[in-house]
C-alpha distance (Angstrom), angle and dihedral (degrees) to the residues before:
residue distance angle dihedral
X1 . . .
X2 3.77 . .
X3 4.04 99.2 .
X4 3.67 94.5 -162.9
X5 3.89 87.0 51.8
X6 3.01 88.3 57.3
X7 4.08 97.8 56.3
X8 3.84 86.7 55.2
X9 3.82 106.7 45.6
X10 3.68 84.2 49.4
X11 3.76 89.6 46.7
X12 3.56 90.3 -134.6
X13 3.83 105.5 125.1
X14 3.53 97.3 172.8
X15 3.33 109.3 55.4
X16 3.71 126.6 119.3
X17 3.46 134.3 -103.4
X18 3.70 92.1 -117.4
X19 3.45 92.6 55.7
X20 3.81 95.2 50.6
X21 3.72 89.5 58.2
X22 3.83 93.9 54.8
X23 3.86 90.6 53.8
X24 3.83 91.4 38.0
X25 4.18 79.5 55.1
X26 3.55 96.9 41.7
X27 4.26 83.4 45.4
X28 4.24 82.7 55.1
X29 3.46 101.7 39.3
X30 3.97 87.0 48.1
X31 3.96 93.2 51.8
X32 3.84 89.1 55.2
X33 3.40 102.5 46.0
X34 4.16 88.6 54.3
X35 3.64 88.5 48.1
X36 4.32 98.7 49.1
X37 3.37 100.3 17.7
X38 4.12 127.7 -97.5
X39 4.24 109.0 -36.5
X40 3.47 125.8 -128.3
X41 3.94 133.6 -86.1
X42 4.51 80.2 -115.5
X43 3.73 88.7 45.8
X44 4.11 87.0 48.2
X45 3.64 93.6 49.9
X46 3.95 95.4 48.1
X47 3.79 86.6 51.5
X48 3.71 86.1 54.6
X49 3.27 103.6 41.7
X50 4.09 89.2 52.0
X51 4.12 92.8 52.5
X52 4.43 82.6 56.5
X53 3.54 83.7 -115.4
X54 3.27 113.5 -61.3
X55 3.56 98.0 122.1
X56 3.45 123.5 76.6
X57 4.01 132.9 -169.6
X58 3.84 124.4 -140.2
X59 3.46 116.3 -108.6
X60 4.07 102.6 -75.1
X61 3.89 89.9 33.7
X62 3.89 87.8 -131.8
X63 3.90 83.5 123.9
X64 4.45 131.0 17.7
X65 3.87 86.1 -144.8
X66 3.54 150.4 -68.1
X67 3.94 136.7 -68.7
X68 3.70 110.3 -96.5
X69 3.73 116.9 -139.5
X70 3.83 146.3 170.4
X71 3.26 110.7 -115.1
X72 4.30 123.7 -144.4
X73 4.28 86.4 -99.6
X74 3.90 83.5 51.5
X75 3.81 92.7 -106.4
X76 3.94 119.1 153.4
X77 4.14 104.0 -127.7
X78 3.72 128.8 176.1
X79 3.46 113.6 -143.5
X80 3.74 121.6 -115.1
X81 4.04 86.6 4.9
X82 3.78 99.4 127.9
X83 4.21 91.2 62.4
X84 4.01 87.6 49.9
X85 3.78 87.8 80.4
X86 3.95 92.7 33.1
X87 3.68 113.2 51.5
X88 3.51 115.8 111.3
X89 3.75 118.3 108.5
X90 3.91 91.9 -148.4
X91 4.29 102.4 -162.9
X92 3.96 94.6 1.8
X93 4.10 92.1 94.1
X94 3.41 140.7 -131.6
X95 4.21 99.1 -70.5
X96 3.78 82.9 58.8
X97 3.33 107.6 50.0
X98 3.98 87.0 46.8
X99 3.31 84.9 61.0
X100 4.03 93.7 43.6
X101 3.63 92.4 53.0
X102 3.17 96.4 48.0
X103 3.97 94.9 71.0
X104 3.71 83.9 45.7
X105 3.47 89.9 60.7
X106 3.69 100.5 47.2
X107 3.96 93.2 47.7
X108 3.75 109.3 86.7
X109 4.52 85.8 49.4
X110 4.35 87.3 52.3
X111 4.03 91.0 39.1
X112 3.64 92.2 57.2
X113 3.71 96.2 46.3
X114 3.99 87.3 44.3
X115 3.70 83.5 55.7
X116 3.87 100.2 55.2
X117 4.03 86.9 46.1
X118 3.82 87.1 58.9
X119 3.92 98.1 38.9
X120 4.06 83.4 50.4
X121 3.77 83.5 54.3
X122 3.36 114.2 35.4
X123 3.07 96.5 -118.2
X124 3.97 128.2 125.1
X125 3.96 128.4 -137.2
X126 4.29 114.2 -128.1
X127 3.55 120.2 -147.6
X128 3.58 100.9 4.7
X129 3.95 87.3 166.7
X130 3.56 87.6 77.5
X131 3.39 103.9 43.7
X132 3.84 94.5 112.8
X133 4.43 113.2 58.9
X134 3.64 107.0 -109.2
X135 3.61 116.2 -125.9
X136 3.88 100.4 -106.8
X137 3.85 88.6 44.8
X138 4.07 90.5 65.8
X139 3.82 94.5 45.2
X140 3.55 89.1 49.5
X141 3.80 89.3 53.2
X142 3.47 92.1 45.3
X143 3.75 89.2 51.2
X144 3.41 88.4 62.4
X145 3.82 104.1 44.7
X146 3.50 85.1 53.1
X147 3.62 97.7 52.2
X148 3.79 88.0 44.8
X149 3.88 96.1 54.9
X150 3.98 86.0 46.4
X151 3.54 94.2 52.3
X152 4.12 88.0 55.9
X153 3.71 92.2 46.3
X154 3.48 95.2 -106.6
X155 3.58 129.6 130.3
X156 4.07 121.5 -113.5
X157 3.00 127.7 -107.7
X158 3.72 115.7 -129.4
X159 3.91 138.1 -95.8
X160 3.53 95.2 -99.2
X161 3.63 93.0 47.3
X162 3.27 98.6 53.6
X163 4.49 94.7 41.5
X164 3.94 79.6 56.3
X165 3.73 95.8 50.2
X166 3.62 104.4 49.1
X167 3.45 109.6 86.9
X168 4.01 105.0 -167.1
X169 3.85 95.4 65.4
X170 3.87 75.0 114.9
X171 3.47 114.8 40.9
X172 3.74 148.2 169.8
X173 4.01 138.7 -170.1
X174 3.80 109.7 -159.8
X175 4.14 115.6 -163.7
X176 3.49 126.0 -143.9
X177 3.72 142.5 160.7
X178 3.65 119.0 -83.3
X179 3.31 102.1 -117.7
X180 3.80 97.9 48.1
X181 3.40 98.0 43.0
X182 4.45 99.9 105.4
X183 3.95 77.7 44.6
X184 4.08 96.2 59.4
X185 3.79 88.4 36.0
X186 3.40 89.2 71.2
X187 3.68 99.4 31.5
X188 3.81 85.5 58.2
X189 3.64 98.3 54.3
X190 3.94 89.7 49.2
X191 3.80 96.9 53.0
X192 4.02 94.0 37.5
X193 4.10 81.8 53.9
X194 3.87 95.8 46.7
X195 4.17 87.6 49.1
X196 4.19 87.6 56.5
X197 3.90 96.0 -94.2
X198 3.80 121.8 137.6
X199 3.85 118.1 -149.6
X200 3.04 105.0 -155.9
X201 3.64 105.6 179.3
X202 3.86 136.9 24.2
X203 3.69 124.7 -160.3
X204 4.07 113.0 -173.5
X205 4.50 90.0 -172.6
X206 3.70 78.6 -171.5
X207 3.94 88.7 79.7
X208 3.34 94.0 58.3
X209 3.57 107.6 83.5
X210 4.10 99.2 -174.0
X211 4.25 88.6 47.1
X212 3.69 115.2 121.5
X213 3.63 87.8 -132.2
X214 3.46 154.3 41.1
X215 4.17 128.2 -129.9
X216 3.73 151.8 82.8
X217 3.94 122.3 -89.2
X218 3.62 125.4 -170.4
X219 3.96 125.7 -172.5
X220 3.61 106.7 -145.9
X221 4.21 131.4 -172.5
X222 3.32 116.6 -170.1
X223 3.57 129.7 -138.4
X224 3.48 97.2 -92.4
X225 4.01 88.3 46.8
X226 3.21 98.6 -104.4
X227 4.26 108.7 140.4
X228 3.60 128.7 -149.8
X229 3.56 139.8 148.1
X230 3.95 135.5 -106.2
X231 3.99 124.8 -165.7
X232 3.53 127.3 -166.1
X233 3.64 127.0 -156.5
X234 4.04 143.9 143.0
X235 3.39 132.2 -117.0
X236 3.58 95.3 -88.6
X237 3.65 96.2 55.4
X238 3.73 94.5 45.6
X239 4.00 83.4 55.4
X240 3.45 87.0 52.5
X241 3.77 101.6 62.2
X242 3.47 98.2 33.1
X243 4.48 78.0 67.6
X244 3.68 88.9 33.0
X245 3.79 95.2 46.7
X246 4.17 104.8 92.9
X247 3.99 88.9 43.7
X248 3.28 81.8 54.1
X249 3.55 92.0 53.5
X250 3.61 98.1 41.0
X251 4.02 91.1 51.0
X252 3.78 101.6 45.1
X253 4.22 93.6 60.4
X254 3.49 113.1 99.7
X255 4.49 94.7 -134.8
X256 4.34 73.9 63.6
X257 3.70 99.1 114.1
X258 4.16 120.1 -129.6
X259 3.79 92.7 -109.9
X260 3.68 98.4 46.8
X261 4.26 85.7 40.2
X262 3.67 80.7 57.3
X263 3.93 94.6 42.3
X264 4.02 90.9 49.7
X265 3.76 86.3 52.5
X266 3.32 103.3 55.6
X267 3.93 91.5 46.9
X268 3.48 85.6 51.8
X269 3.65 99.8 57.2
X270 3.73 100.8 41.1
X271 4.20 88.6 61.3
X272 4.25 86.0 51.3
X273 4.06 91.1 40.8
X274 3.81 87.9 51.9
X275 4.24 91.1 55.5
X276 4.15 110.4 95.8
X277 3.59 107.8 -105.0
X278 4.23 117.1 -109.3
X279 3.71 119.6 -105.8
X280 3.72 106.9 -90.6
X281 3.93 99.1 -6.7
X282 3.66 92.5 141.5
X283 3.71 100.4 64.2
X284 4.01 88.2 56.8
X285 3.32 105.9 110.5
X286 4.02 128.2 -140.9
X287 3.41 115.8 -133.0
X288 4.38 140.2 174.8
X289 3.55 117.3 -168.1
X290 3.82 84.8 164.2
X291 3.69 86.5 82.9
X292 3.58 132.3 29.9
X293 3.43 116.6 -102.3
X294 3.81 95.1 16.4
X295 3.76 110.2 151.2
């Protein structure tokens, strides 16, 4: 890995060549553990003990650390940090948090090539701290799946089902001007394909004219199969959820009654309605190759 590439996807010129190894290690160590599954506490130490110490592992060793990166406010953020503290699937099982920490595992490898995509288009990644599901954030989710299959009579599916399906236990939020944003859309889903990633779905919200909300999703599997989920906004969008965010919240729990669900909604929509409209954002297409007959 290309250490001084490194310094400027992260957009952190200054940092030492020491430092670059560690993430170029952590980068490494991250690429293997997607491709054989998550290593060992033994296999951590030896690592360890071969860099002299100066690497160390987070707590459960599933990952060394984050990426570090400067944020558009100027912020320092590691990537993936806020799960590092928050990753036990308490009552989910062992099958499930496998499959949990394998994502986790995996993260720091996709960050930094979702990095170089962005530095290659100007563009800048939000929130990167959160770009792995924290622990508490699953169960809640599958809290509510379950309840929601219960409620129709049907039976639930189980923990490890439902870690497997959800594909934004890694996740990304990519920022870029409103007027280019169609125009990076697509850019994005040709470099992601030249690196060996497969969209395989595109959602342009914009096309759907009753949605609460306004951006572009893609589902993403990497080429070690790992899935995860990237969404693309502007400024103004981002702006727009962070007011939108607690009726968000308050709409999306299930004790939420209809009228108030329908309330929330409307709310909702009128702040996204009100955004100006991206240059050419219509004639992005949707599209899900991830089942047949998708549009």
């Amino acid at each position: 890995m290309n250490l001084h590439k490194i310094a400027k996807v992260t957009r952190l010129n200054k940092l030492s060549k020491g430092r670059m190894l560690l993430i170029a290690a952590a980068v490494s160590w991250s690429a293997m553990n997607s491709s054989v599954g998550t290593c060992t506490a033994a296999e951590a130490a030896s690592l360890i003990a071969l860099s002299g110490g100066a690497i160390t592992a987070t707590a459960d060793v599933t990952r060394l650390r984050g990426i570090p990166y400067k944020s558009r406010s100027g912020q320092i953020v590691v990537s993936g940090s806020k799960s590092d503290t928050d990753h036990q699937l308490v009552g989910c099982g062992s099958q499930a948090q496998a499959s949990y920490d394998r994502a986790r595992a995996s993260e720091p490898a996709i960050t930094m090539d979702m990095l170089e995509i962005a530095h290659e288009l100007g563009t800048s990644m939000e929130g990167l701290e959160y770009s792995v599901k924290t622990a508490s954030s699953v169960r809640s989710k599958i809290e509510r799946k379950t309840d929601k299959a219960l409620k129709a009579g049907q039976q639930p599916k189980t923990a490890t089902e439902y870690v497997e399906e959800t594909g934004d236990l890694i996740r990304y939020t990519q920022v870029a001007k409103n007027s280019q944003l169609a125009t990076i859309a697509r850019r994005t889903v040709n470099l992601l394909e030249k690196r060996g990633y497969t969209v395989d779905k595109l959602d342009n919200k914009y096309l759907n004219e009753a949605g609460r909300y306004k951006a572009i999703h893609l589902d993403i599997t990497s080429p070690q199969g790992i899935s995860f989920e990237m969404q693309l906004h502007s400024p103004e969008t981002l702006e727009a959820g962070k007011a939108t965010h607690g009726m968000y919240e308050e709409w999306r729990r299930p004790e939420t009654s209809p009228q108030r669900k329908e309330q929330l909604y409307t709310q909702i929509k009128s702040i996204y309605d009100n955004l100006p409209q991206p240059k050419g954002i219509m004639s992005l297409a949707s599209f899900d190759h991830s089942h047949p007959g998708g549009a």
